[in-house]
C-alpha angles and dihedrals in degrees: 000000000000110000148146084231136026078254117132099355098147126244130203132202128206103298102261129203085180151320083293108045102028097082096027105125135186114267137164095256144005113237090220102071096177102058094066114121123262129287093255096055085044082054091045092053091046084062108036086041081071088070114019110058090208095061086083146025116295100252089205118110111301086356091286117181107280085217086178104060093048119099120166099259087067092064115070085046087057101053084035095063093030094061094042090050092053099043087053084047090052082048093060098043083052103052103044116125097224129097110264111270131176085252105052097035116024093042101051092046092060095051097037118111093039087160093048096051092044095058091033099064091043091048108045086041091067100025074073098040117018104019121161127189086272103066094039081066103046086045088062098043091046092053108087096033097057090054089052091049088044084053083052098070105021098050085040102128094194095057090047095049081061093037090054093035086063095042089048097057093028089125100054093045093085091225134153129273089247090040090046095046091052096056089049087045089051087047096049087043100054088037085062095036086062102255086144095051121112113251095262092058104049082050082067094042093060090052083046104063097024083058091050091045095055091043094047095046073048099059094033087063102041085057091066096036093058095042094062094043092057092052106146112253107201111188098202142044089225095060089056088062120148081026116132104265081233097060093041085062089048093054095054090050090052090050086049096053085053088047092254102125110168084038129084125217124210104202112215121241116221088256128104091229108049125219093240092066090080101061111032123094097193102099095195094055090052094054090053104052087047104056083046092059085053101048096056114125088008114068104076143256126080104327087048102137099189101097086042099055090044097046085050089048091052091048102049093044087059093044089055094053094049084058090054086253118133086219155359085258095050088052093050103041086051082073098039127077091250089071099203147014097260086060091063110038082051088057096044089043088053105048094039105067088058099043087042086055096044095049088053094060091049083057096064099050090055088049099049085054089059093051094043091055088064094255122124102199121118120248107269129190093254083048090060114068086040095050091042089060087052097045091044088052094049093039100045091012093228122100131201084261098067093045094050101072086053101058100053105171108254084046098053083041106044101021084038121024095037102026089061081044097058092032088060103031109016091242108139124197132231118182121229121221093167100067113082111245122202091235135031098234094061122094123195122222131203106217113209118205118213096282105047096258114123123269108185147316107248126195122210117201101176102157126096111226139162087249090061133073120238123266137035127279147144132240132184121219089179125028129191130255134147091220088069100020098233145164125223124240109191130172139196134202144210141186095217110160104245114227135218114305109272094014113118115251109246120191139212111235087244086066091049089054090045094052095050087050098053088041088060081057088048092046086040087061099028093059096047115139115166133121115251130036096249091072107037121139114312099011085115120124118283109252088056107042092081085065112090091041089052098052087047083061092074082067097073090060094036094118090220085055105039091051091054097059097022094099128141107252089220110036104016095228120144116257102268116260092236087054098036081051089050085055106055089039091068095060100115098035123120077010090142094051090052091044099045091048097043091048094041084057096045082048097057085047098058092043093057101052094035084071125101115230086259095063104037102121129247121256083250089046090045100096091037093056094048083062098042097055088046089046095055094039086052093231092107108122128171090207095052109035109187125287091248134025124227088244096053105029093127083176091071102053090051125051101304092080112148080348107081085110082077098098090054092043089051092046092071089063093038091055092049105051090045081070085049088058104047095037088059099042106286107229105043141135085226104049084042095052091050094051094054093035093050098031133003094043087056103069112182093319090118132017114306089230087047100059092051089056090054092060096031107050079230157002117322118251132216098222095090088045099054089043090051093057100029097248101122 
């Protein structure tokens, strides 16, 4: 994502269907032999696997995806089969006539649903980055049944009597501290999920949650629909005037592909604030393609999200009350390290009073170059991104423009993002050119660990496209575990702007930033090194899943490293130091304006799920509300509207519910390890190997506090995190 901070880039975990399926990897063999389906099924796969390529295991190298073999009608057959097979796996765990045991209970639960897993990751991977109508459709389909089929195992009484039989007795079961963790894991998963619940009420709890996965596939696709439909449509080259000549190509493209030609088309980014507003000088443009941003999803018509995100909200309040929760929040923040909602809002209250004030004073500045400029118009939200440019190049005298031609994408990739990975933990890298890929643009990577052995297979998506939803983020579709001796295949993804064919690709530093972010998510999965499925590379809670990316960003400023990708696409020659000095100068600059967008969103967050069904707002109250609780956290500027908008806060239909306050939460951790870093050595094998042996290889094996501490000595403190963004 494309973004002045690391706020709000968007991270994705493993696609799950639940706490069962969601970490159930391929592997050569289950090690419950007798709980496999029936001849005839096994009959009925051998024949259907002829022709579907997910009704076995991918024979390319490690099981990786056979992208080129998949085409949409394979899909539905698939989940249809997948689901049937688990539930019949689950069957078997169930009527056995032996007393539960971890080994005939625990251990085929966490392999069951092979086939499931195996459709699921490929689908909802391109679902987010190479999705067709198709598969809008089938999301849509697939929705509500996969929440049943989730209810099926998770309201199973059965399942849960075994499950609580175990709990009850765990500490006379002589298992390990990772075996004994993931049996109280499966018992406080099952206790949220409502296993404890009457009839009646998990009855309601099945509405419940089919009636939020068909409103969230709903909203996730509206925002991508809208977002292609606003589109800015610019009918002259003169009105695109201060744009990068690059852009402005790709704009005209863009008209070319909607029939437009003689026209140019801005695409809109998922943000509130749009790249575009730095450069152009047409004030009126700006403002455009502003109001647009902020009209997404409410403005009408049919990608209106209004009705949706009240009608989720409702639901999930209810669901959380059915649960004994106050509130969706309180239920979420109970999982989380944060522990409750008074922890966060304590933490929100402290840092925006300073942000806010910071912000302010910025303001001003912006607003003084205005008036000196002769203009007497007031500092509006399409006037900032544009003024702060100007102010950045007189403060620090560089612009965006002179730092583009030095970070040309394979430089800042391969002489960055894996330079600072093999400087700080001995991996090396080797591009494959013999595995499919869904899409032309993404290259695939081995990744080699210290002592030759492979690593990994990493995917990198870096392209924006129509077919691909806004942000950045990472996916597995294999992660790592010793119970089934796999090898993880992660992915990240960007939304770069392609340029012209055979034109370099020439990033902003904000795209840097964002790479080596996604690429911490890549190294936290990649690392992994635990025992079961449930607990593979990033399935840690998630206020403190942002961790580990955040911490990678500190690479793109790391001097050794900088010095290393920063090469001029034309003449190869290093940034120069006077330049590369500029730039991490301005670290701290327009730091008022990134902190007070990124809170006022996580605010926002937190207003909307800390309400009762009875106060959610109506479609028609929705806006209103949004101001109001701004209003009311005094955080609500005209001049820096939130980073996200309720309408189009895809975070908040997908996992960062109530819990888009992660990334500052995170931050305190990632701050303070950053002192860790630099007070050790910074760029060193050492350090490196004591951050993935005490930490990323880990997963959620142990607590996630625990393991800092591990790496720490201690508990993390706020100050460097309060000097980094100037809020001491």
């Amino acid at each position: 994502m494309v973004t002045q901070s690391s706020f709000g880039t968007c991270f994705t975990l493993m696609i799950t269907l639940s706490v069962l399926t969601a970490c159930s990897d391929t592997g050569d063999s289950s090690p419950v032999a007798d709980l496999d389906s029936s001849n005839n099924q096994s009959m009925a796969n051998t024949d259907q696997s002829a022709i579907n390529p997910f009704f076995q295991e991918s024979q390319l190298y490690l099981n990786y995806p056979p992208f080129d073999l998949i085409e949409n009608s394979h899909y539905l057959p698939a989940f249809e089969q997948g689901m049937a097979e688990q539930l019949e796996e689950l069957d078997a765990i169930v009527n056995q006539a032996n007393e539960p045991t971890f080994e005939n209970t625990i251990l085929p639960m966490e392999v069951s649903g092979q086939l499931l897993s195996r459709v699921s990751r490929v689908f909802y991977s391109l679902a987010g980055a190479h999705t067709n109508d198709a598969i809008r459709e089938l999301e849509q389909e697939l929705a509500p049944r996969l929440a049943a089929h989730n209810d099926k195992i998770l309201l199973n009484p059965a399942l849960y009597e075994r499950i609580s039989f175990l709990h009850e007795r765990r500490e006379q079961l002589q298992l390990d501290a990772q075996s004994l963790r993931l049996l109280e894991q499966y018992d406080v998963d099952y206790v949220r999920a409502g296993a404890g619940l009457t009839s009646d009420q998990q009855e309601q709890m099945r509405s419940l949650n089919s009636q939020v996965a068909v409103l969230q596939t709903q909203y996730r696709q509206n925002v991508l629909s809208e977002v292609n439909d606003l589109a800015i449509v610019v009918d002259s080259r003169e009105e695109l005037t201060g744009m990068n000549e690059a852009l402005i190509a790709a704009a005209e493209i863009e008209a070319e592909s909607r029939s437009l030609s003689g026209k140019f088309v801005i695409p809109l980014l998922n943000t509130s604030g749009q790249p575009s507003l730095s450069s152009l000088q047409n004030r009126a443009l700006r403002e455009r393609i502003h109001t647009t941003s902020l009209s997404r999803g409410s403005r009408g018509g049919t990608y209106d999200n209004r009705q949706i995100l009240s009608d989720v909200l409702r639901l999930r309040a209810e669901r959380a009350q059915l649960l004994g929760y106050s509130n969706h929040a309180a239920f979420v923040l109970e999982d989380a390290t944060a522990g409750t909602v008074e922890a966060v809002n304590q933490r929100l209250v402290e840092l925006a009073p300073p942000a806010v004030a910071n912000a302010q004073v910025e303001a001003a500045d912006l607003q003084q170059m205005i008036e000196d400029d002769g203009l007497d118009f007031e500092l509006r939200a399409w006037d900032w991104p544009f003024y702060t440019e100007r102010l950045r190049t007189a403060r620090y005298q560089f612009d965006e423009g002179q730092l583009q031609p030095y970070f040309e994408i394979d430089n800042v990739l391969q002489r960055g993002v894996f330079f600072a990975a093999e400087k700080l933990f001995g991996i090396t890298f080797e591009e494959r050119f013999d595995l499919p890929v869904y899409q032309e643009d993404v290259r695939v990577f081995e990744v080699f660990d210290i002592g030759g052995q492979t690593l990994a297979l990493f995917l990198m998506d870096p392209y924006a496209r129509p077919t691909k939803r806004g942000g950045a983020w990472m996916n597995s579709y294999i992660s790592q575990n010793a119970m089934m001796d796999t090898i993880p295949i992660v992915a990240n993804h960007l939304n770069i702007t392609e340029p012209q064919s055979g034109d370099p690709t020439l990033l902003t530093f904000d795209e840097v930033t964002t790479m080596f972010h996604e690429f911490g998510h890549a190294l936290h999965g990649m690392f992994s090194d635990v025992e079961y499925p449930y607990f593979s590379g990033t399935r840690v809670p998630r206020d403190f899943v942002e961790y580990p990316s955040q911490v990678n960003e500190m690479w793109a400023t790391w001097p050794e490293v900088l010095e290393n990708y920063a090469i001029h696409f034309e003449t190869g020659e290093q940034m120069p130091r006077v330049l590369l000095d500029k730039v991490l100068a301005t670290e701290k600059f327009n730091q008022g304006f990134a902190t007070t967008e990124y809170l006022a969103a996580s605010i926002l967050d937190q207003a909307l799920h800390q309400l009762s069904p009875e106060e959610i707002p109506s479609a028609d109250e929705m806006v209103d509300f949004e101001h109001r609780a701004l209003e009311s956290a005094g955080i609500a500027l005209e001049a820096v509207p939130p980073r996200y908008r309720s309408t189009y806060f895809s975070h908040i239909m997908g996992g960062y519910s109530a819990g888009y306050y992660s990334y500052i939460w995170s931050e305190v951790l990632d701050a303070d390890t950053v002192e860790w870093f630099k007070g050790n050595g910074g760029l060193l094998r050492e350090n490196g190997d004591h951050f993935r042996e005490t930490l990323l290889s880990r997963g959620g094996s142990e607590d996630a506090m625990a393991l800092f501490r591990n790496f720490r000595g201690r508990d993390a403190e706020i100050a460097p995190l309060l000097e980094r963004r100037g809020l001491n």
